[in-house]
N, C-alpha and C positions, 0 to 999 in steps of 0.2 A: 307157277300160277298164283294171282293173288286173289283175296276173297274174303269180301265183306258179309255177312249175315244179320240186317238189323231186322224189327218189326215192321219197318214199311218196306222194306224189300232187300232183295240179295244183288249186289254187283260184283262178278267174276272177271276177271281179265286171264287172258289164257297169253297172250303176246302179241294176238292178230285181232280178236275181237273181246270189248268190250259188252258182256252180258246183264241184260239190267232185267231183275223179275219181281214184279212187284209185292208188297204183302199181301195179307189177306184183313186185316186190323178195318179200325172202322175212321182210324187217322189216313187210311187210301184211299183217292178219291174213286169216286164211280167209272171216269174217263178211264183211270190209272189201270184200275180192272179190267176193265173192257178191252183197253190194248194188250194187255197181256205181256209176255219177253217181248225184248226187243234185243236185238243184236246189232250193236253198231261197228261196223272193222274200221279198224284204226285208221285204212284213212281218209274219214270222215271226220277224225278228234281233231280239232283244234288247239285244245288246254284243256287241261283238269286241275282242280283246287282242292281244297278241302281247309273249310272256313274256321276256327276254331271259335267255341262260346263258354260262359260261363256251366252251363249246364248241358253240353254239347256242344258238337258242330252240325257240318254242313259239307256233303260232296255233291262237287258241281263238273260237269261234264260240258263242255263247250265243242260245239258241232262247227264245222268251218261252213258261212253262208250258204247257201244254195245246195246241201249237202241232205238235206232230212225234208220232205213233205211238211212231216206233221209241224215241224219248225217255222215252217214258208208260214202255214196258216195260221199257228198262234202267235207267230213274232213276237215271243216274252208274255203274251199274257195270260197265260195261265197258271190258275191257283197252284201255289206249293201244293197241296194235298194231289195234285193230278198231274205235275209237272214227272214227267219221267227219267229226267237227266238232270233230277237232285235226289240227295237221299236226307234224311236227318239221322245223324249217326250219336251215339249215345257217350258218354264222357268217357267210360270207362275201354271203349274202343276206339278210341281216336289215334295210336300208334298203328292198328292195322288199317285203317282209312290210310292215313302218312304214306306209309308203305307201300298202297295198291295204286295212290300217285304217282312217289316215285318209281313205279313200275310201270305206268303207261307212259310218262314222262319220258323216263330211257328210251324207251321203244319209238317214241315217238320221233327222239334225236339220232336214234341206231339206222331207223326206216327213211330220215332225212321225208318226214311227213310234211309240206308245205301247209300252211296256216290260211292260205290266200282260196277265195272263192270258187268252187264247183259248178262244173258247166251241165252234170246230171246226177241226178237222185242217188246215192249211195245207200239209202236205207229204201225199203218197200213201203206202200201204203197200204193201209189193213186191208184184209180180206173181202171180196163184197159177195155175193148183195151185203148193203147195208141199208137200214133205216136211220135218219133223223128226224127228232121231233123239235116240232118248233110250237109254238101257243098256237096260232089260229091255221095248224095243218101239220102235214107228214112229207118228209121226202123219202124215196128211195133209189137206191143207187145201182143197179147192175155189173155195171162194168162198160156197159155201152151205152145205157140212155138213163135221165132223174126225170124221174118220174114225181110231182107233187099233187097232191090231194087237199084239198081245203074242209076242215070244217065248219062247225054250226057259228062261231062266234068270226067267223072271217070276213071284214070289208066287202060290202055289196059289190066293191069298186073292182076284187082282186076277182071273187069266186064268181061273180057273171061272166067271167070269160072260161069257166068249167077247170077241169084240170091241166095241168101244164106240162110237156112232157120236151126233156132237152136234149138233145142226142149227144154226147161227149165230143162228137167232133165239128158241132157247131157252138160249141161254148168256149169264149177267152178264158175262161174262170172262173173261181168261186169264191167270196169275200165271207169270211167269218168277224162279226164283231163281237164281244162278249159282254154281254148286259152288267149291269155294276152297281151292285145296291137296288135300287129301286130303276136305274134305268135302265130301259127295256136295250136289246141286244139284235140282232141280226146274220139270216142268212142267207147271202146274197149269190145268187147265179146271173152271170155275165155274159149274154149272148153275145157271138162277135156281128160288130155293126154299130153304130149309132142309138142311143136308148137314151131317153127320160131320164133323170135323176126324181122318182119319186121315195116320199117316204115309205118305210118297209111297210107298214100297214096298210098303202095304197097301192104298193108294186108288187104287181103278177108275178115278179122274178124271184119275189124273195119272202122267207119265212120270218115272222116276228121272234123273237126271243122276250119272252118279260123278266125283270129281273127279280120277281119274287119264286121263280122255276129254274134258277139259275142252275144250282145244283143237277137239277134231272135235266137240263135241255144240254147243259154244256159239253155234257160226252157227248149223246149222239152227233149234234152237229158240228162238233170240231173233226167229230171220227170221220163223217161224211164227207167234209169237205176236204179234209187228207187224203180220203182214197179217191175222192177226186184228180185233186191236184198233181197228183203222183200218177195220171195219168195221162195228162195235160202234156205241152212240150214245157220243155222246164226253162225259167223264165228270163235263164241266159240265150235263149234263141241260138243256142249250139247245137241241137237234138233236132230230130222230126218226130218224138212219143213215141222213140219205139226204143230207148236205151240205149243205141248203136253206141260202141266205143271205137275206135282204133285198134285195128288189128294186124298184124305181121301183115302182109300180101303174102303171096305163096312163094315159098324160095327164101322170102327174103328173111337176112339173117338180124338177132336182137340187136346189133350195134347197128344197124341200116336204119332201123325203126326209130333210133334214138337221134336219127340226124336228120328226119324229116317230120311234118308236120309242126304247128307250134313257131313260123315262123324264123327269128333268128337266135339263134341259144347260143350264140357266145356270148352274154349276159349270163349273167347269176338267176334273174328271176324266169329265163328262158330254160334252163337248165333244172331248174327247181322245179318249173311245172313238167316238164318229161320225165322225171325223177319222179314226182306223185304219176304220173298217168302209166308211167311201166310196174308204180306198186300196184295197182287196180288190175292192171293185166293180172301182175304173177296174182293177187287174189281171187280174181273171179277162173283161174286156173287156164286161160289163154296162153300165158306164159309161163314156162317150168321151172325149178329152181335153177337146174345150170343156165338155162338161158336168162333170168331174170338176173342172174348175179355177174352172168357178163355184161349184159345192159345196161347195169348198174355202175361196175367198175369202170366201162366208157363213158359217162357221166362224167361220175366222179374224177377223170382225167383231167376231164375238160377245164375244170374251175381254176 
């Protein structure tokens, strides 16, 4: 096992999963907090680094596309302070940073983890209910309907039409923008159907962000729209929202599994993706080690 310990948080790798748990310091953001661990199995890892500086470094965890929610909605922008898949590690620990790389590194080439994009979610979206806050209102999230409320400072334009309530399975999506400085930010719900493109302080669909609240809005409604998202179908239109993977049929045996589905795999990259989707099996415990290590070694023949 390897094992980082800094001020802004602890990253643990055991061999299967990458454990990331934040500090408690006043250098971690609010988002950071509020998410809490996050457990990511290796194969979701894309790459890990670890950046070296004059006064420190930097461990950076790269998620392979379509593999993380919270990922889909911040797509890189969010602040260091609240990014969860970096750490700032301190000069004097920069050998065991080195180390807890080349140890997911291995793993990564041992597990023959493909690098190439995710057709469903690999990590969870936080817990709900959840609330976010936006400047002129509130959303809240259930699990099955967002619920938004307007307050006293809201557009005659948005709050004459009263509150708005979304059922999760009539919504495409959810758009997180993140205000920057002084400009204001957004959070947008996407009913499916044809709709306006109005601005956020005009549209019923969506919550303002201003960016002098950047701080306090930026957790709730990135959190929000995570646990959204992550209930959505995911946005390779492989899934129907309900996680289904591929599983044995009955009888049939691990090398049967690896010769169907996915197309033609006498290719390398055919071969490469049934190679990651029988490690998801043996992870999510579908498949057992003897059967996951014969599925594998019929693979591995193939190439």
């Amino acid at each position: 096992m390897a094992e980082i310990i800094q001020r802004a948080g602890t990253w643990t790798f055991d061999g299967d999963t990458v454990r990331i748990v934040p500090g408690s310091g006043k250098s971690v953001g609010a988002l950071r907090k509020s998410l809490g661990e996050v457990s990511v199995p290796l194969t979701a890892v894309a790459g890990i680094a670890y950046e070296a500086g004059r006064k420190g470094g930097r461990l950076r965890l790269r998620l392979r596309e379509g593999a993380d929610p919270l990922s889909q909605v911040a797509g890189g922008r969010l602040p260091d302070a609240s990014d969860p898949y970096q750490l700032a590690v301190e000069l004097d620990r920069s050998g065991v940073a080195e180390y807890l790389v080349d140890e997911v590194r291995q793993a990564l080439l041992l597990e023959q983890i493909a690098e190439g994009p995710c057709d469903r979610y690999l990590l969870p979206g936080p817990a709900v209910p959840l609330t976010g806050a936006g400047t002129d209102g509130t959303a809240t999230f259930d699990g099955e309907r967002v619920q938004v409320e307007w307050n006293w400072i809201t557009e005659e334009s948005k709050s004459s039409g009263g509150p708005r309530t979304f059922p999760l399975h009539d919504l495409a999506g959810v758009e997180w923008t993140p205000a920057v400085g002084w400009e204001n930010g957004s959070l947008r719900f996407r009913p499916k159907g044809a709709h306006a493109t109005l601005k956020p302080q005009h549209d019923p669909n969506c919550l303002t962000l201003w960016g002098i609240r950047q701080a306090r809005e930026t957790g709730s409604a990135v959190l929000l729209a995570t646990a959204i998202t992550a209930r959505l179908p995911h946005p390779s239109g492989a899934e129907a929202g309900d996680g289904a993977q591929e599983r044995p049929a009955a009888g049939e045996s691990p090398v049967a599994l690896t010769k169907r589905g996915g197309g033609d795999t006498a290719d390398h990259d055919g071969l490469l993706r049934r190679l990651r989707e029988l490690g998801e099996l043996h992870s999510s415990g579908i498949l057992t080690d003897d059967e996951f290590a014969v599925a594998k070694k019929a693979i591995l023949d193939r190439f």
